[in-house]
C-alpha positions as CSV (number, residue, x, y, z in Angstrom):
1,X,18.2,33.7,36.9
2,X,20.8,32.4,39.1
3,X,22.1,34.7,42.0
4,X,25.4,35.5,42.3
5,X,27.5,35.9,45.2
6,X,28.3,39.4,45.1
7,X,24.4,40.5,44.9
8,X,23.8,39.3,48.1
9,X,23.9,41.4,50.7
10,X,26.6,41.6,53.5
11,X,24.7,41.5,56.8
12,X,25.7,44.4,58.8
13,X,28.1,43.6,62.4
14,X,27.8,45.8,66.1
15,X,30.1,45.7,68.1
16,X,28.5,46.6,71.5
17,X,29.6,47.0,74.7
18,X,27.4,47.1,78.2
19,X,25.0,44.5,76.4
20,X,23.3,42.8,79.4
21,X,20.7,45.2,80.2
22,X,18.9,48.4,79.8
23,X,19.6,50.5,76.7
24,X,22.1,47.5,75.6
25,X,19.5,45.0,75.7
26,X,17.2,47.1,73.8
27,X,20.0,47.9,71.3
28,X,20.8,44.5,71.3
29,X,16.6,44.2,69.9
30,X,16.8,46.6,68.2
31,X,19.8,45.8,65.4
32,X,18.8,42.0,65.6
33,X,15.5,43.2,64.3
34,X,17.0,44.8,61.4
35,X,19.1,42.2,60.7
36,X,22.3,43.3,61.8
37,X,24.8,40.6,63.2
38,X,25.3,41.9,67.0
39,X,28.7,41.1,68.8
40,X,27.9,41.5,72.8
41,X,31.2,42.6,75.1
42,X,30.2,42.2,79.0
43,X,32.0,41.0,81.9
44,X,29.5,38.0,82.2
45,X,29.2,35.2,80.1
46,X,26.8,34.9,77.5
47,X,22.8,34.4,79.2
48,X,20.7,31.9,77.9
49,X,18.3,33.6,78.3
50,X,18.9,36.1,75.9
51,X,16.6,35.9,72.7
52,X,19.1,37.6,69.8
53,X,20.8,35.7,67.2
54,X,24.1,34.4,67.2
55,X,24.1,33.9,71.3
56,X,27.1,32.8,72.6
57,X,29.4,32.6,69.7
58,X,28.5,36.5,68.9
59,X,29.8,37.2,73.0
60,X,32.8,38.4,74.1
61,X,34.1,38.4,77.5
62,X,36.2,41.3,78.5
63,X,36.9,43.5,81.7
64,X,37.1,46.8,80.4
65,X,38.5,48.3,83.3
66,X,41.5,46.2,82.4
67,X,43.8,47.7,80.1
68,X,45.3,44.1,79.2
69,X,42.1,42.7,79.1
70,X,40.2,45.3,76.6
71,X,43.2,45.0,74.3
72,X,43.2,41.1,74.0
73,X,39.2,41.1,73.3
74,X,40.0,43.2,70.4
75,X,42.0,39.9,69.0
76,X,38.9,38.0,70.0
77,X,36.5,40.6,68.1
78,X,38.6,40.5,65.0
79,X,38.5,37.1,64.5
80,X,34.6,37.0,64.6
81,X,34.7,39.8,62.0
82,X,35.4,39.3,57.9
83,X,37.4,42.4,57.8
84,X,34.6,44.7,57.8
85,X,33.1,46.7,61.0
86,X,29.7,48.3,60.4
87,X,29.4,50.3,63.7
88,X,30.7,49.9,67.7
89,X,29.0,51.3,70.4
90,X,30.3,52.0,73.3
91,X,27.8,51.2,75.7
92,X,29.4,50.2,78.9
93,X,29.8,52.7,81.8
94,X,29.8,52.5,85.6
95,X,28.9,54.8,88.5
96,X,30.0,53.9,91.4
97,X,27.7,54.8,94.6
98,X,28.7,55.4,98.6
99,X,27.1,53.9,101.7
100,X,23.3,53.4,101.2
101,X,23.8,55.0,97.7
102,X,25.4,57.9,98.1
103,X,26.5,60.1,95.6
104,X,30.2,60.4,95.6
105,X,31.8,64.1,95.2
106,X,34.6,65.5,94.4
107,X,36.2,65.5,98.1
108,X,35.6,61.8,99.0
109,X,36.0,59.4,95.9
110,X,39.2,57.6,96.4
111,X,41.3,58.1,93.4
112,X,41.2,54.2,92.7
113,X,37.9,54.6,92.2
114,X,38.5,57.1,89.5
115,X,40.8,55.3,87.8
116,X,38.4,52.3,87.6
117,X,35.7,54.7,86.1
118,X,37.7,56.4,83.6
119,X,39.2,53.3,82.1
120,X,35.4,51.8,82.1
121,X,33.7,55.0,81.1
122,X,36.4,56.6,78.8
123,X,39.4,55.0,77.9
124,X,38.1,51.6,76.6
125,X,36.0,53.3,74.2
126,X,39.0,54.7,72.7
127,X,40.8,51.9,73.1
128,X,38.0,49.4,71.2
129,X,37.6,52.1,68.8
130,X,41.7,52.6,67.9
131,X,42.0,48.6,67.5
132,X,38.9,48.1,65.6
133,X,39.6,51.2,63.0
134,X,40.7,48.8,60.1
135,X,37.6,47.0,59.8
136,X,35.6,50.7,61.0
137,X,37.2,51.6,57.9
138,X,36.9,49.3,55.5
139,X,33.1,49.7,56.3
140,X,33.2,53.1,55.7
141,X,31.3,52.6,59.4
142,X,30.2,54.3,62.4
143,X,31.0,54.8,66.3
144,X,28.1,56.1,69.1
145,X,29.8,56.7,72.5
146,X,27.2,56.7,75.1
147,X,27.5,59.8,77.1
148,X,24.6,61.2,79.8
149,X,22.7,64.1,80.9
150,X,25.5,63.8,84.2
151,X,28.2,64.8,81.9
152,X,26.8,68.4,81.3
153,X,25.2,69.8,84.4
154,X,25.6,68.2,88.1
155,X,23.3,65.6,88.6
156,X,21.5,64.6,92.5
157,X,22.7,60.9,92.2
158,X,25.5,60.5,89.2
159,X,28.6,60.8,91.4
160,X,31.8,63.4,90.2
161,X,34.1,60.7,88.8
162,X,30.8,59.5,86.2
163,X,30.0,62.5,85.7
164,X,33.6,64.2,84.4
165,X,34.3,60.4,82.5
166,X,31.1,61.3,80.4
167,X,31.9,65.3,79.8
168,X,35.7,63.4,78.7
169,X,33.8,61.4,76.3
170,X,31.9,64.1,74.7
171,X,34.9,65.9,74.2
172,X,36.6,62.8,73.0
173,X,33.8,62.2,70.5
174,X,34.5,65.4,69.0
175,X,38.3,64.6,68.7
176,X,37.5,61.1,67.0
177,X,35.4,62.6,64.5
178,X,38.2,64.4,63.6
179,X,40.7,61.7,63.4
180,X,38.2,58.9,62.2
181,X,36.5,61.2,59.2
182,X,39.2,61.1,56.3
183,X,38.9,57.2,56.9
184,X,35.3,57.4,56.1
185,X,34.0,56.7,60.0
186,X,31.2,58.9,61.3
187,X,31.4,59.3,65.2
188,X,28.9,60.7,67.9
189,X,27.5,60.5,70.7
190,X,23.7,60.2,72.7
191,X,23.5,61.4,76.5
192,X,20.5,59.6,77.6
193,X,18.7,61.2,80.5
194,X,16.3,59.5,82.8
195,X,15.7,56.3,81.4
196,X,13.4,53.5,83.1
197,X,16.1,50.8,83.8
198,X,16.6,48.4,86.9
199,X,18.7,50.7,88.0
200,X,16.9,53.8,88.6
201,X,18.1,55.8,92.1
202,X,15.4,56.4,94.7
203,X,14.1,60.1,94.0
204,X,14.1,60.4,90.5
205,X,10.6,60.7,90.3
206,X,11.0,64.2,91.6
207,X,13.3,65.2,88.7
208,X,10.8,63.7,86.1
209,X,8.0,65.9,87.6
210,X,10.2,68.7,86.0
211,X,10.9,67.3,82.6
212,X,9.1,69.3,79.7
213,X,7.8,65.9,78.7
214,X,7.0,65.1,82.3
215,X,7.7,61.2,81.5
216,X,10.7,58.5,81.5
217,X,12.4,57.6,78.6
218,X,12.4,53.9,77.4
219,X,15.0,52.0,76.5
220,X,14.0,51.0,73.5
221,X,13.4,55.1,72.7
222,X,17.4,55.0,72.8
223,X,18.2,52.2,71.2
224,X,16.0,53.7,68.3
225,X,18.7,57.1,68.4
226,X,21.8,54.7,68.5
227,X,20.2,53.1,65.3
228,X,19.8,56.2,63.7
229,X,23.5,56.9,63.8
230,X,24.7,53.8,62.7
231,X,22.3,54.2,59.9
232,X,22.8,55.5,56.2
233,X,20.0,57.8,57.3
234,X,22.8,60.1,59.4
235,X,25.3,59.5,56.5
236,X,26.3,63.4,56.8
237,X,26.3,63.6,60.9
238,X,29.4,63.0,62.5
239,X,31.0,65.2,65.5
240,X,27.8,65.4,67.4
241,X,26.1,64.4,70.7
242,X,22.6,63.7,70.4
243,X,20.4,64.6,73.3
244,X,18.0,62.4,74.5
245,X,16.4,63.3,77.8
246,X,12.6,64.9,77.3
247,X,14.2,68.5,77.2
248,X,16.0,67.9,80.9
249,X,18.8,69.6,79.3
250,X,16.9,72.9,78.4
């Protein structure tokens, strides 16, 4: 029996930002393992290096702190896609440090440095998600803002500006859900907690010594969440923020 085109499967498209390391890379791993056709937004260019599919023709170079620049690489990220947009992640966040890494407060961030974090943190995501909601639609697909543990509590080394950008981005997950839902798009968030990343802060062994699980978290442990919620297995779960942080938030 000959197979026609329409019973074979579509393969599945990410858009994700913050790809280059951490809980992207292991998201990155982790949808290339199930198949999925990954599209990587960073700053960089596109690392050899990097063992997933597709490579440099699935990258896209954009500075989301630049307005302009986040709303030409939606052009760029429609014309790698067929119409259709399975799920966007918006992975990509920064936090800023002081001298010798210290956290900035409330008092001494300079306001440029706010600005630079919210339009990283929180307005690209709605941004990415606002130009890409034709092919979210037509998908009938899902968004995952990544939030953090920061955004709920104060945290010893997340600095203030981080930390309100990621309580905005909860709240704005809850107002997309709202808006995307009649178009069939599911939308939530995860707020990761102490993961084991390159860029851990000096100390934070101390605040794992007080985690119920007493442990930190993996990458790939994330990555597994953000699947999850991209997956027909949360078909009914939209509106929520998923935490994932060995109980630090109880």
């Amino acid at each position: 029996m000959r197979l026609q085109v329409d019973d074979i499967p579509r393969q599945r498209t990410l858009v994700l930002t913050g790809a280059s390391r951490g809980i992207g890379h292991a998201t990155v791993k982790r949808f290339s393992a199930e198949g999925w056709r990954v599209l990587t937004c960073s700053r960089e260019p596109f690392d050899a290096r990097c063992p997933w599919p597709g490579g440099a023709a699935n990258h896209i170079r954009v500075d989301l702190a630049d307005p302009n620049d986040t709303i030409r690489a939606i052009g760029e990220i429609r014309g790698k896609l067929d119409g259709q947009l399975d799920a966007l992640v918006n992975n990509a966040g920064i936090s800023p440090k002081g001298e010798d890494g210290a956290r900035l407060n409330t008092i001494e961030t300079d306001l440029r440095t706010w600005g630079h974090v919210f339009h990283v943190n929180f307005f690209a995501p709605v941004v990415l998600a606002r130009g890409l909601q034709g092919e979210l639609a037509a998908a009938k697909g899902a968004i995952v803002n990544v939030t953090s543990i920061a955004g709920s509590r104060v945290h010893p080394f997340a600095g203030a500006a981080y930390a309100t950008s990621k309580a905005a981005l909860a709240a704005l997950t809850r107002e997309m859900a709202h808006d995307f839902g009649p178009m069939g798009v599911r939308v939530n968030a995860i707020a990761p907690g102490e993961v084991e990343t390159s860029i851990l802060s000096p100390g934070t062994d101390k605040i794992v010594e007080k985690l119920p699980l007493r442990r930190l978290g993996q990458p790939g442990e994330v990555a597994d969440v953000v699947y999850f919620l991209c997956s027909a297995q949360s078909s009914y779960v939209t509106g929520t923020e998923i935490e994932v942080n060995a109980g630090q938030h109880v």
